[in-house]
N, C-alpha and C positions, 0 to 999 in steps of 0.2 A: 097295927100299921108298921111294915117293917123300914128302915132307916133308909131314907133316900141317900142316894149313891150322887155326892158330891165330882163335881167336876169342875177344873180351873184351865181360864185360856188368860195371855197376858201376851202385853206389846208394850213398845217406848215409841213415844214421839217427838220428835226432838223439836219442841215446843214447850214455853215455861206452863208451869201448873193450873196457869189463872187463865189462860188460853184455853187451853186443854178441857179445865170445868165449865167454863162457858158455851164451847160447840159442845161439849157431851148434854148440855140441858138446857142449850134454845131451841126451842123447837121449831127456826125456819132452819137452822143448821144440824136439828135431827133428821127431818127431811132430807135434806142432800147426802146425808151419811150410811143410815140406818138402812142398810139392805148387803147379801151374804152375797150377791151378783149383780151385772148387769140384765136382767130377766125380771130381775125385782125392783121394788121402791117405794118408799112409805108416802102416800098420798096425803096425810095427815097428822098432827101430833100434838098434845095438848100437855103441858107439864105443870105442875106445882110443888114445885121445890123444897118442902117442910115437911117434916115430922108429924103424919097423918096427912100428906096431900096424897093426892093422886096424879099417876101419867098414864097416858093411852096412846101410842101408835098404832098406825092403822099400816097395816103390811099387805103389799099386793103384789102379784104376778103381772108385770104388764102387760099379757097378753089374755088378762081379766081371770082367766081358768081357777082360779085360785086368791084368797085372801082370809086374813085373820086381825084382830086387835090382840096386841102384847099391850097389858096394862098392869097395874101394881097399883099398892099404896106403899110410902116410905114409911119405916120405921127406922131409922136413924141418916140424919146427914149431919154433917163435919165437914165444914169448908173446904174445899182444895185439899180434902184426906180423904173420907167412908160417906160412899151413897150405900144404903140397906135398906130391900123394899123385899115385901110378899107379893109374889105375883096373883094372879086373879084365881089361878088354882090352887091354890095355899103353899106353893112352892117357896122358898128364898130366897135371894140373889146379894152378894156382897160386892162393889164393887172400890178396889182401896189404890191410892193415886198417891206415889211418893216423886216428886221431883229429886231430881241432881244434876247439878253442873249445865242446867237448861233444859235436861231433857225429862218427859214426864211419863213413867211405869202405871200402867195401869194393870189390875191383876181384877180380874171377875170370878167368884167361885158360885158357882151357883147349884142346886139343886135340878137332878136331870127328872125325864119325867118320863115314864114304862110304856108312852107308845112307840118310840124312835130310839135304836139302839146309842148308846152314850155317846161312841166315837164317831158317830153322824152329827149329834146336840155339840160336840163340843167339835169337829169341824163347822159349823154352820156359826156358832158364836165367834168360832176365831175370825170368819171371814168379815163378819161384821163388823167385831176388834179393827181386824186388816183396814176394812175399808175406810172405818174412824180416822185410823193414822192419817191414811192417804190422803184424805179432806181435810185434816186440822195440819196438815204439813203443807201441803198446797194453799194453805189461806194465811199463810205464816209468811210477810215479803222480805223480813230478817232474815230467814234459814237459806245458806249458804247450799248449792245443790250437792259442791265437791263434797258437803260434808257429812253425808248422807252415808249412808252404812251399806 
């Protein structure tokens, strides 16, 4: 088997860390977040946050044409630091969360996979990324807008 071809997308939300881990794994706040457009939207989402739990979103086209479950089991979490999960196809995904100064980096490197060229996998995650910010900064009524980047 030859060596999957790693790729990383990363964003800052200028929201504290503890924020930040809570919409990335409630799942009524992965719903609202979890899609690369508006064309898309996770209908549903089921998580278990531990070492050997499982999570499952359920990814649709809303105009039905289209859908898939993204799921995984964890194999490492670390509070408000490192979610690590194998995806359902034996893939891996890291995702590591350093706060500063209020604001929280979130970096994902994940394993790409040979049916969709890399640089499509890894615009489609950053949109995701994207869209996370935009919901965990608009649910944030502390965050000043002038102070927005």
């Amino acid at each position: 088997m030859t060596q999957a071809t790693k790729i990383t997308v990363e964003a800052t939300a200028n929201a504290p860390v503890a924020k930040v881990w809570k919409a990335w794994n409630t799942p009524s706040d992965i719903m609202q977040w979890n899609t690369p457009d508006p064309t898309w939207h996770t209908p549903s989402s089921e998580n278990d946050l531990r070492v050997g739990g499982k999570f499952k979103n359920r990814m649709e086209a809303k105009d039905g044409s289209f859908g898939f479950d993204f799921e995984g089991i964890y194999d490492k979490v670390e509070l408000h630091k490192e979610i690590t999960y194998t995806m359902g196809d034996g893939r891996m995904a890291t995702t590591l969360f350093t706060e500063q100064n209020g604001k929280t980096n979130m970096a994902t490197t994940f394993d790409a996979e040979t049916e969709n060229d890399s640089e499509f996998q890894k615009q489609g995650w950053q949109a995701i990324l994207n869209s996370f910010v935009k919901y965990v900064e608009s649910t944030n009524p502390q965050i000043n807008k002038d102070e927005k980047e």
